[in-house]
N, CA and C atoms as an extended XYZ file, in Angstrom:
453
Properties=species:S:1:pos:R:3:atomname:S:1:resname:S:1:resid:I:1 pbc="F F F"
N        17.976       32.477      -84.237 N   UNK     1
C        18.337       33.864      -83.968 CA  UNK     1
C        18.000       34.725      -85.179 C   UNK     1
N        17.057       35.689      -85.125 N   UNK     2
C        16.654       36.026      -85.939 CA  UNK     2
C        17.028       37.647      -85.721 C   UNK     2
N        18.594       38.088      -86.133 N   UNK     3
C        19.045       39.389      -85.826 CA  UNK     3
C        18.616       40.244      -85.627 C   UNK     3
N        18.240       40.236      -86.826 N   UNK     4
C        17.564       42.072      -87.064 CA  UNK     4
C        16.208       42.251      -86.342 C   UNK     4
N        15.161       41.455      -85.952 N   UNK     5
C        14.394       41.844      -85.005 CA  UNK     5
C        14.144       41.501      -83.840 C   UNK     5
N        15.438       40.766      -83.700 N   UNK     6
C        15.863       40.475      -81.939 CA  UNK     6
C        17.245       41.379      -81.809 C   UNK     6
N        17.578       42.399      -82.266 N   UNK     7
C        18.515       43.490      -82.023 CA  UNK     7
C        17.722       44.525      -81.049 C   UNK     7
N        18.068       44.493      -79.655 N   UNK     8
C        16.768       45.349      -78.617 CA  UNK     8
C        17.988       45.657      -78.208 C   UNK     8
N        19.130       45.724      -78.131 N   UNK     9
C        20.217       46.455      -76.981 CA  UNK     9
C        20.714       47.743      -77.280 C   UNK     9
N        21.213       48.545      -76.213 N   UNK    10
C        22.015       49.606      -76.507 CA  UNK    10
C        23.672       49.667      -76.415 C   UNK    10
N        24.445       50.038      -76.748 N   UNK    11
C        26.264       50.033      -76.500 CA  UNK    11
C        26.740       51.843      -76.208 C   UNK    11
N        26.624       51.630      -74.680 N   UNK    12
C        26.962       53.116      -74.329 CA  UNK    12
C        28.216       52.934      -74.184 C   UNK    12
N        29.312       54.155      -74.520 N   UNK    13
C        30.534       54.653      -74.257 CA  UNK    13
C        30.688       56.133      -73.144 C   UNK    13
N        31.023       55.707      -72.315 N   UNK    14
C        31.287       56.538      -71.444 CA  UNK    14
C        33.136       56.938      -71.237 C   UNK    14
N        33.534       58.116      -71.976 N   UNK    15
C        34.562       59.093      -72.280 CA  UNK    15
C        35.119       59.672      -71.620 C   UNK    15
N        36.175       59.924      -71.417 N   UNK    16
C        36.651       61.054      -71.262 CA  UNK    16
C        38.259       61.144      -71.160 C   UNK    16
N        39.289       62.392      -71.013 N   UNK    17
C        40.739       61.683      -71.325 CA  UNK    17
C        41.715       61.277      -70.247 C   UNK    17
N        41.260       61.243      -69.319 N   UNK    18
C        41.830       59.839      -68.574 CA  UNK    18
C        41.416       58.864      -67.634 C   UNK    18
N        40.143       58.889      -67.774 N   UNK    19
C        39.242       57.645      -67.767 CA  UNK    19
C        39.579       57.449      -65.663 C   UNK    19
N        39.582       58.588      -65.102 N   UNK    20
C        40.100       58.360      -63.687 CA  UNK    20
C        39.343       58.968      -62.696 C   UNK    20
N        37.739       59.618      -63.652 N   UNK    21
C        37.203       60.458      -62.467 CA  UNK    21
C        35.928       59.894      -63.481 C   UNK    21
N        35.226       60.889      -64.094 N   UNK    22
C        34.040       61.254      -64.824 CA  UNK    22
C        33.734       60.020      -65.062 C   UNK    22
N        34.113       59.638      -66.141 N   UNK    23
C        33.863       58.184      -67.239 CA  UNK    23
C        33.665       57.002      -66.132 C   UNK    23
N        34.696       56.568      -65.093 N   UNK    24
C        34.370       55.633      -64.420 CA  UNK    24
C        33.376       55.583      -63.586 C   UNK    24
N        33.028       57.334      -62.817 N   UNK    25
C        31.575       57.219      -61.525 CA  UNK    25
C        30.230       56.596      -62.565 C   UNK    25
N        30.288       57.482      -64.213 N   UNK    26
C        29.437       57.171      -64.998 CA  UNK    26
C        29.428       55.574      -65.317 C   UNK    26
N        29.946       55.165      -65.873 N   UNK    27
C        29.860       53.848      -66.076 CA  UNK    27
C        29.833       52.659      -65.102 C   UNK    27
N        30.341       53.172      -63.819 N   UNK    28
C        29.482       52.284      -62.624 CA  UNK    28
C        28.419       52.168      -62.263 C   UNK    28
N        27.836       53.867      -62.559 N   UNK    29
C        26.456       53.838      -62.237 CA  UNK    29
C        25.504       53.497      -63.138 C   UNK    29
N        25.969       53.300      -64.528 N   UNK    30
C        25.292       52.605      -65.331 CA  UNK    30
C        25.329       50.536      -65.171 C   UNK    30
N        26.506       50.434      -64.884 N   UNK    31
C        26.175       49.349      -64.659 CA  UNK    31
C        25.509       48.630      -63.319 C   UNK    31
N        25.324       49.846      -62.457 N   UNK    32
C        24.462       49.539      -61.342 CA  UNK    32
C        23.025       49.391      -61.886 C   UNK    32
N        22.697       50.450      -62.513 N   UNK    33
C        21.530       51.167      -62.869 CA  UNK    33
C        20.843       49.769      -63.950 C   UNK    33
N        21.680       49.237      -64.691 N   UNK    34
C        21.541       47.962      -65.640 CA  UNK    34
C        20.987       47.104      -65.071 C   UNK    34
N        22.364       46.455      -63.907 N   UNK    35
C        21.681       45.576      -62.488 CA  UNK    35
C        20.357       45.890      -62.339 C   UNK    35
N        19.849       46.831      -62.193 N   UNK    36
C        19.125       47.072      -60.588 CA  UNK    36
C        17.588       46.837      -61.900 C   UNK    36
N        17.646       47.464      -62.898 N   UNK    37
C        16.522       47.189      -63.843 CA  UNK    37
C        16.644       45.836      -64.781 C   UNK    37
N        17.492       44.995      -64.739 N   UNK    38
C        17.897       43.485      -64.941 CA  UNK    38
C        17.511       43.852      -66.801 C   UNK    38
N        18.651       44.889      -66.880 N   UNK    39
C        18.140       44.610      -68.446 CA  UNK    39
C        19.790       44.638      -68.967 C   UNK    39
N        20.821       43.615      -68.252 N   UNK    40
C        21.888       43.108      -68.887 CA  UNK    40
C        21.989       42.702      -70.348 C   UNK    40
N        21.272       42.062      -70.545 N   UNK    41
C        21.409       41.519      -71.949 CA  UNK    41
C        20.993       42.943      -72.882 C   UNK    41
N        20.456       43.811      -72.586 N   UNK    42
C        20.104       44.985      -73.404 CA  UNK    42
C        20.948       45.936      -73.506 C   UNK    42
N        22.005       46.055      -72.667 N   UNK    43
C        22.984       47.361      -72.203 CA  UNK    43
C        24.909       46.898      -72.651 C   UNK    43
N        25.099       47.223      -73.332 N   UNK    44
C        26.491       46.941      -72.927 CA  UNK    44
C        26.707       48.589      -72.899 C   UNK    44
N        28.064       48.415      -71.946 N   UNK    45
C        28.593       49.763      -71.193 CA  UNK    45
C        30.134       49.582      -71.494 C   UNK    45
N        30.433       50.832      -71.828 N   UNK    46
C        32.155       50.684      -72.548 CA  UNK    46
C        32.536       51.610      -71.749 C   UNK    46
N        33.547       51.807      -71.089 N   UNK    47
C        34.360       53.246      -70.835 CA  UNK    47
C        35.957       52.613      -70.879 C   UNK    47
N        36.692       54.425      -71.348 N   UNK    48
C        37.797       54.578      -71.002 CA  UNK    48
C        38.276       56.059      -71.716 C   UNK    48
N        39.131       56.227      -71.882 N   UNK    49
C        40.082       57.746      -71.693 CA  UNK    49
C        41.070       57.349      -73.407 C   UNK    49
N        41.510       58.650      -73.713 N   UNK    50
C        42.516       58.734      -74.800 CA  UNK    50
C        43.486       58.949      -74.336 C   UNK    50
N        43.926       59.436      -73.025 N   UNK    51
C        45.257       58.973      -72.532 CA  UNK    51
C        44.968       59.063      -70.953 C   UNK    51
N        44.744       57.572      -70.725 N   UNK    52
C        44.441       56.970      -69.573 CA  UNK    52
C        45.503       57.284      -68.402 C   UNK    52
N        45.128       57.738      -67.164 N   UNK    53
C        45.857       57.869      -66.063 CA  UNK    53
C        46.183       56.573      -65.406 C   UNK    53
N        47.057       56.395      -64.384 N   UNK    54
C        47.517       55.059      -63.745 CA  UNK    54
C        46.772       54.807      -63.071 C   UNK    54
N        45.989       55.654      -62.262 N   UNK    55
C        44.709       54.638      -61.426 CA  UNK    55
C        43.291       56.009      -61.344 C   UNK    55
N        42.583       55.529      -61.097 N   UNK    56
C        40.989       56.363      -60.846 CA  UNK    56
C        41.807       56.845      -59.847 C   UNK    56
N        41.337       58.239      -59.636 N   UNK    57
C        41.585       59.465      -58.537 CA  UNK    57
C        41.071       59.003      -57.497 C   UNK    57
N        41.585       59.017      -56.287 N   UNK    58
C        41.398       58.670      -54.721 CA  UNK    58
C        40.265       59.221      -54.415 C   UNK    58
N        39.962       61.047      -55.106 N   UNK    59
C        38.740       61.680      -53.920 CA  UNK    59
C        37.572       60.669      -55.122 C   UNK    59
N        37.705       60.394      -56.147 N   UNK    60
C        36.322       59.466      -56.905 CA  UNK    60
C        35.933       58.163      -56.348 C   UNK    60
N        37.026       57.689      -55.756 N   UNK    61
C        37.066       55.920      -54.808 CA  UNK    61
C        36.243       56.586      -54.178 C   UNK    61
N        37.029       57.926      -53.350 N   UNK    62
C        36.390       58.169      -51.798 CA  UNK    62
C        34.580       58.188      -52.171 C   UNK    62
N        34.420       59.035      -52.597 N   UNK    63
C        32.882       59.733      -53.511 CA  UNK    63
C        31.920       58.512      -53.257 C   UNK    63
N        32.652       57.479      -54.553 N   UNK    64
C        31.868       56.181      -54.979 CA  UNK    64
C        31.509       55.688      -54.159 C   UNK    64
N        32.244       55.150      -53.063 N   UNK    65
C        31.894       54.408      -52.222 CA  UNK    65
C        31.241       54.967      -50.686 C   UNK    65
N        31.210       56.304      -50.823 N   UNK    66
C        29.557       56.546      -49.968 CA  UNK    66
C        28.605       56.697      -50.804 C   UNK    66
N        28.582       55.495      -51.980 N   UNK    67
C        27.057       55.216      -52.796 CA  UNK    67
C        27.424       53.364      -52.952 C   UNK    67
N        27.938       53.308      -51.635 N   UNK    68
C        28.321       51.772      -51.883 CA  UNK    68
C        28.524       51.078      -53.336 C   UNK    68
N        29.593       52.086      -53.732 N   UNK    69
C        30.128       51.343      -55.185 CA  UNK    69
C        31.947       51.180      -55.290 C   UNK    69
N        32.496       50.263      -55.194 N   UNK    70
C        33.977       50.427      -55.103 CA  UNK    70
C        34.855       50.137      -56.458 C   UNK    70
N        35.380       51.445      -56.822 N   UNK    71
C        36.161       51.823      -57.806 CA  UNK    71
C        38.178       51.346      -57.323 C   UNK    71
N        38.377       51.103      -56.237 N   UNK    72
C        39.787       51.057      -56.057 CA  UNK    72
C        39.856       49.917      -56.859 C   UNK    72
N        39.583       48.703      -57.287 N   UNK    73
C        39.935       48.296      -58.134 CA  UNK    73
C        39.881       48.052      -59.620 C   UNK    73
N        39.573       49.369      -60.004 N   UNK    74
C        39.280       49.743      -61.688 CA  UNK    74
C        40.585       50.430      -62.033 C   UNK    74
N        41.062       50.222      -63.206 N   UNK    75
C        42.207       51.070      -63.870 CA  UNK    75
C        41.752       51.007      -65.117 C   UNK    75
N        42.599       52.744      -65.323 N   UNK    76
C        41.458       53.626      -66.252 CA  UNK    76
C        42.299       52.862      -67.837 C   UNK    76
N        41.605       52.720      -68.361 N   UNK    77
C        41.770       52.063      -69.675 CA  UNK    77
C        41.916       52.910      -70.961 C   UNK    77
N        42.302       52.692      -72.104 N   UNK    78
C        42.482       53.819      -73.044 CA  UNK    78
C        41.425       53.140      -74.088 C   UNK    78
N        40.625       54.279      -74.893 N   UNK    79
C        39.060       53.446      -75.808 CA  UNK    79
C        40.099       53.547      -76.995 C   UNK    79
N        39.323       52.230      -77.322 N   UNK    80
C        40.064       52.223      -79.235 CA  UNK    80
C        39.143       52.694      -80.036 C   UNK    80
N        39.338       52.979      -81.048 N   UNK    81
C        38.784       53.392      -82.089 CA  UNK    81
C        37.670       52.594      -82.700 C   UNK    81
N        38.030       51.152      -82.717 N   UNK    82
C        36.942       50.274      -82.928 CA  UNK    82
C        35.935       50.038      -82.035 C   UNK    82
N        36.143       50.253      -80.839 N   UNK    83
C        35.017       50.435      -79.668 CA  UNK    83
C        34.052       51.231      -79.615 C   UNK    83
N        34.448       52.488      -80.246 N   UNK    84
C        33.689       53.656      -80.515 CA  UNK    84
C        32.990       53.434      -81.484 C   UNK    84
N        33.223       52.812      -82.963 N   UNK    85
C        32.622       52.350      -83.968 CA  UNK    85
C        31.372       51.818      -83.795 C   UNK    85
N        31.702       50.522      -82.720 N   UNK    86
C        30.495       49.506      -82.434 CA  UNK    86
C        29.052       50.459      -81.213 C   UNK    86
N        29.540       51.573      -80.693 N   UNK    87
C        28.599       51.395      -79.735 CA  UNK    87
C        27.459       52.862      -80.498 C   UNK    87
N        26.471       52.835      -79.701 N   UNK    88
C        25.201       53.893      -80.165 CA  UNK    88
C        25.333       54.925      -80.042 C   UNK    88
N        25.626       55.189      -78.293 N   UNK    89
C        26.055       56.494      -77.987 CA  UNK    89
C        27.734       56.703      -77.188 C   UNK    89
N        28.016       57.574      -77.383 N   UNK    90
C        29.045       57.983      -77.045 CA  UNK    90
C        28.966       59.376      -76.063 C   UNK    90
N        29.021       59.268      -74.321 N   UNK    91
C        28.778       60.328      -73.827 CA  UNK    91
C        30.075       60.450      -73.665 C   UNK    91
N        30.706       61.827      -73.647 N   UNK    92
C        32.086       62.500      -73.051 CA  UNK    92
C        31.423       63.309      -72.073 C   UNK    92
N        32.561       63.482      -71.550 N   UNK    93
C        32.080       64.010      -69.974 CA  UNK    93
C        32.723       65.732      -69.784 C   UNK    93
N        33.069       66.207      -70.888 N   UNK    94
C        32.855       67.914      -70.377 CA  UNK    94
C        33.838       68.259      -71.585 C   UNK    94
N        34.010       67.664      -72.387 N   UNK    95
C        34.846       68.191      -73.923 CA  UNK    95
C        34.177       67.922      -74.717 C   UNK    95
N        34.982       68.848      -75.447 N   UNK    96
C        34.329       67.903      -77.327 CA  UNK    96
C        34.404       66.906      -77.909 C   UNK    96
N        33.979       65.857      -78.820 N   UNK    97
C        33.990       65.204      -78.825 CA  UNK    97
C        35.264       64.730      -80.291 C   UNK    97
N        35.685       65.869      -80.446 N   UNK    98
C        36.888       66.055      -81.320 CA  UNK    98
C        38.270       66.063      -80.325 C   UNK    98
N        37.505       66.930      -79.155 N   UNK    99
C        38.905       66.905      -78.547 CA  UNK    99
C        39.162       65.137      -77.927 C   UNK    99
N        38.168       64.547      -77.260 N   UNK   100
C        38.312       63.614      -76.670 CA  UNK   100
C        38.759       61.979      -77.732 C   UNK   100
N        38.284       62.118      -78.587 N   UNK   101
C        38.626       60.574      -79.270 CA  UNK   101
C        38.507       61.867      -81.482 C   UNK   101
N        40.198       61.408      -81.491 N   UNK   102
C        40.152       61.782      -83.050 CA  UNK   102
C        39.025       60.982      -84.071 C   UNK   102
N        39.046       59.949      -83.620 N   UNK   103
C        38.109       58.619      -84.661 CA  UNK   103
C        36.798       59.347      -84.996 C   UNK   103
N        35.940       58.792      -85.473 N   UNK   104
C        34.591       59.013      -85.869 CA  UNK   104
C        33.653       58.152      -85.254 C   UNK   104
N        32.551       58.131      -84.988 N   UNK   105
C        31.519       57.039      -84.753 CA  UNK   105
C        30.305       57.015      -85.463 C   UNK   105
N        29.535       55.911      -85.329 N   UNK   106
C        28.643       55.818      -86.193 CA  UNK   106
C        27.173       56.494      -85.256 C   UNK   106
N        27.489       56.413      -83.885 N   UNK   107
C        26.484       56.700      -83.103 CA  UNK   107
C        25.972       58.334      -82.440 C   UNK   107
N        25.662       58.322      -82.014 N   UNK   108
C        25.315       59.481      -81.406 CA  UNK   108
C        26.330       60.351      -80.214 C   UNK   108
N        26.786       61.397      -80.259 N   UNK   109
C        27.579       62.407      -79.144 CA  UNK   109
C        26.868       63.033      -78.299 C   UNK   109
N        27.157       62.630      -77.128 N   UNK   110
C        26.516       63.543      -75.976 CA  UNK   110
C        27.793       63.770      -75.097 C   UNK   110
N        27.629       65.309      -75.073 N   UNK   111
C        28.418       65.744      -73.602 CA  UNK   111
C        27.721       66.496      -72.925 C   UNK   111
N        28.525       65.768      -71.259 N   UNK   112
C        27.228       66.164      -70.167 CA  UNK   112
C        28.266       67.351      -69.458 C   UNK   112
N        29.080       68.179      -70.100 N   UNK   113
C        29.895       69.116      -69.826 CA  UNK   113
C        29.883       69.351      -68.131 C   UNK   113
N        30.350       68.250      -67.561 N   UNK   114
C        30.923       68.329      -66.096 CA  UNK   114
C        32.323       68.866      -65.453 C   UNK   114
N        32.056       69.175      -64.844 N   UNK   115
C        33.554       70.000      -64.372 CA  UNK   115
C        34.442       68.171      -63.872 C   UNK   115
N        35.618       68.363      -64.211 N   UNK   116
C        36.672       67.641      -63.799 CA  UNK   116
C        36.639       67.596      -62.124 C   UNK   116
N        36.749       65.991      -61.351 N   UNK   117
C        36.605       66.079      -60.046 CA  UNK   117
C        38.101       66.332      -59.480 C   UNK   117
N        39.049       65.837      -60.936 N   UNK   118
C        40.637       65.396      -59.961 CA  UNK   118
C        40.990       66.792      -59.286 C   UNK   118
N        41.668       66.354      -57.916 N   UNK   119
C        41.661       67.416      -57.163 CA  UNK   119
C        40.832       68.739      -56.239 C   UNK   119
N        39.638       68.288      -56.529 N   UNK   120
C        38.909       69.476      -56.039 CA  UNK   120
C        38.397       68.658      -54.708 C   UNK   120
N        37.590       69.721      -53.935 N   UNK   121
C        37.777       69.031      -52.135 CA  UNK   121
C        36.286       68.263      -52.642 C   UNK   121
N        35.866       66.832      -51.249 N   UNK   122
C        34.982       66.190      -51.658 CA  UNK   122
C        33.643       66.495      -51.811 C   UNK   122
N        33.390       67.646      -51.231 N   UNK   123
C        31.693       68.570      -51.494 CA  UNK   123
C        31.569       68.675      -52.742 C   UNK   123
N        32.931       69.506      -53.673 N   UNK   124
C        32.631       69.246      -55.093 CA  UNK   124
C        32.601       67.991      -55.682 C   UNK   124
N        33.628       67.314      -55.440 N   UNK   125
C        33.025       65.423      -56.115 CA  UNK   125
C        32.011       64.935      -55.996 C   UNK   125
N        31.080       65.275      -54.756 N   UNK   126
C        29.812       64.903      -54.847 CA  UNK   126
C        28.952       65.310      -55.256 C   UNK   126
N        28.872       66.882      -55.534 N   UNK   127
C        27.842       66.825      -56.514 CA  UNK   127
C        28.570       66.119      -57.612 C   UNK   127
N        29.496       66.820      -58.323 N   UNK   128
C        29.941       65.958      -59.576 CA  UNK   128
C        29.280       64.430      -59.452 C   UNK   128
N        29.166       63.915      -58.646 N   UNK   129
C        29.126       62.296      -58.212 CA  UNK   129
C        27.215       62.252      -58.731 C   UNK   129
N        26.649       63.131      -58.000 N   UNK   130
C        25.352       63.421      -57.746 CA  UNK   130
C        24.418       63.800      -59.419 C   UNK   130
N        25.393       64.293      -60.423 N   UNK   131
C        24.787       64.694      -61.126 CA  UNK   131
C        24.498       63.556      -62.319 C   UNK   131
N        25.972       62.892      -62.251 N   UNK   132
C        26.142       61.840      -63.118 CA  UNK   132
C        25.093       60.933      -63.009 C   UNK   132
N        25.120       60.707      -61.380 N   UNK   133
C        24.279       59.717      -61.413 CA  UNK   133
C        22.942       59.989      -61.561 C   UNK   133
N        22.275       61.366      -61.603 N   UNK   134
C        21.082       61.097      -62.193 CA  UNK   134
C        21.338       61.502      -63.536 C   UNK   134
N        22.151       61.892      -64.236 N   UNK   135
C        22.265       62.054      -65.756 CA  UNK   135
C        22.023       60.349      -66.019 C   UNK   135
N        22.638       59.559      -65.763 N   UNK   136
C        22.715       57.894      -65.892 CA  UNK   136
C        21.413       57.521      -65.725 C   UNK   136
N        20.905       57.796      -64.731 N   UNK   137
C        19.290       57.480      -64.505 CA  UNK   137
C        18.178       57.767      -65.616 C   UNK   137
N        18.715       58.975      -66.291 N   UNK   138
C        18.053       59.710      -66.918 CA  UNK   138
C        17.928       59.289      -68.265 C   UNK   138
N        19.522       59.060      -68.412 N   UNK   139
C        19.877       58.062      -69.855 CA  UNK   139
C        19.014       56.547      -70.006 C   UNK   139
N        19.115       56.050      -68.955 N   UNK   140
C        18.375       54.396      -68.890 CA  UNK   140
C        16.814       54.767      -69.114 C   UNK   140
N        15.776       56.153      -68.231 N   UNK   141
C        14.595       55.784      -68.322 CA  UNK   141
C        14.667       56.297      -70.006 C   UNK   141
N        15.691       56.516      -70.698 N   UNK   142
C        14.849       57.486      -72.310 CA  UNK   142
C        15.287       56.424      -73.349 C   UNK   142
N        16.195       55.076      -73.018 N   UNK   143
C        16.710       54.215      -73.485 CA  UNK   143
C        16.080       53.391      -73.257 C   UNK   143
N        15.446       52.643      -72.093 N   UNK   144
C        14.590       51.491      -72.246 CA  UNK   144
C        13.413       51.890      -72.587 C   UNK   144
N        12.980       53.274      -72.411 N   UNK   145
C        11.521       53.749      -72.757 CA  UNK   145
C        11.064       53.474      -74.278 C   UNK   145
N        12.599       53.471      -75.406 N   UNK   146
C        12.350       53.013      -76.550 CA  UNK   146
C        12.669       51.693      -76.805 C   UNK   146
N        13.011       50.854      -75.882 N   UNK   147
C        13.536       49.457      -76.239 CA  UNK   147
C        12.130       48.479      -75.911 C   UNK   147
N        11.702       47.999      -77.081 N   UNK   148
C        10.497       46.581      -76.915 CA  UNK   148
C        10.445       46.056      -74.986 C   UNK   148
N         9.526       45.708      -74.910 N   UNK   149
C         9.614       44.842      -73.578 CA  UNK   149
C         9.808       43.601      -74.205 C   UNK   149
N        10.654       42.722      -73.483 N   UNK   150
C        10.652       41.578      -73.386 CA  UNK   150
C         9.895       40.545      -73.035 C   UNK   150
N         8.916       40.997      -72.670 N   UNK   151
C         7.641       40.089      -71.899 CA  UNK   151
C         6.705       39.675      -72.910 C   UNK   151
């Protein structure tokens, strides 16, 4: 194992503060999006909230799963500080990145300043749903576009 030039992966954090709408459609669809381009070993995907709600919001289950993805059994998790440390990028999903996690990171901040889905009727969750997921799409082609091929 020769680290430093077999280091080809990325460590995305997907944010936000209660890890029950935004952060989870994002980070499913990244780990779909991982699947579907079989570059597991290249991707690790982190999410969670600074003060995590008791379960992902019902209209985001509802959303997800007319993209055949099922969230009812995810609960929203709270990110530590050391999680944030380890990964590259850090997207938050419509705050700052002061407001969302006090810590520091070593990696990069992106916010994809999305409106909050909790509560709003399901036409708005889907776009919300709609945008992420090509923001996610968008993130993977500009991320593997710089990562070595493996072949």
């Amino acid at each position: 194992m020769t680290e430093s030039d077999e280091r080809t992966d990325h460590q995305i954090a997907f944010v936000c503060v209660q890890n029950a709408g935004r952060s989870q459609m994002a980070a499913a669809f990244a780990e779909r999006e991982r699947d579907r381009r079989g570059v597991g070993d290249q991707l690790t995907i982190v999410t969670g909230g600074t003060q995590p709600a008791n379960h992902v919001h019902e209209i985001v289950v509802e959303a997800m799963r007319e993209r055949d993805i099922d969230l009812s059994d995810r609960t929203p998790r709270e990110v530590t500080p050391d999680e944030l440390q380890a990964v590259d990028i850090v997207v938050t999903m419509g705050c700052s990145a002061s407001d969302v996690c006090p810590a520091t990171w070593n990696g990069e901040n992106r916010d994809w300043g999305l409106d909050d889905p909790h509560e709003r009727p399901i036409e708005q969750v889907r776009e919300i749903r709609d945008e992420i997921e090509e923001r996610v799409v968008s993130l993977f082609d500009e991320l593997l576009s710089q990562t070595p091929s493996a072949e």
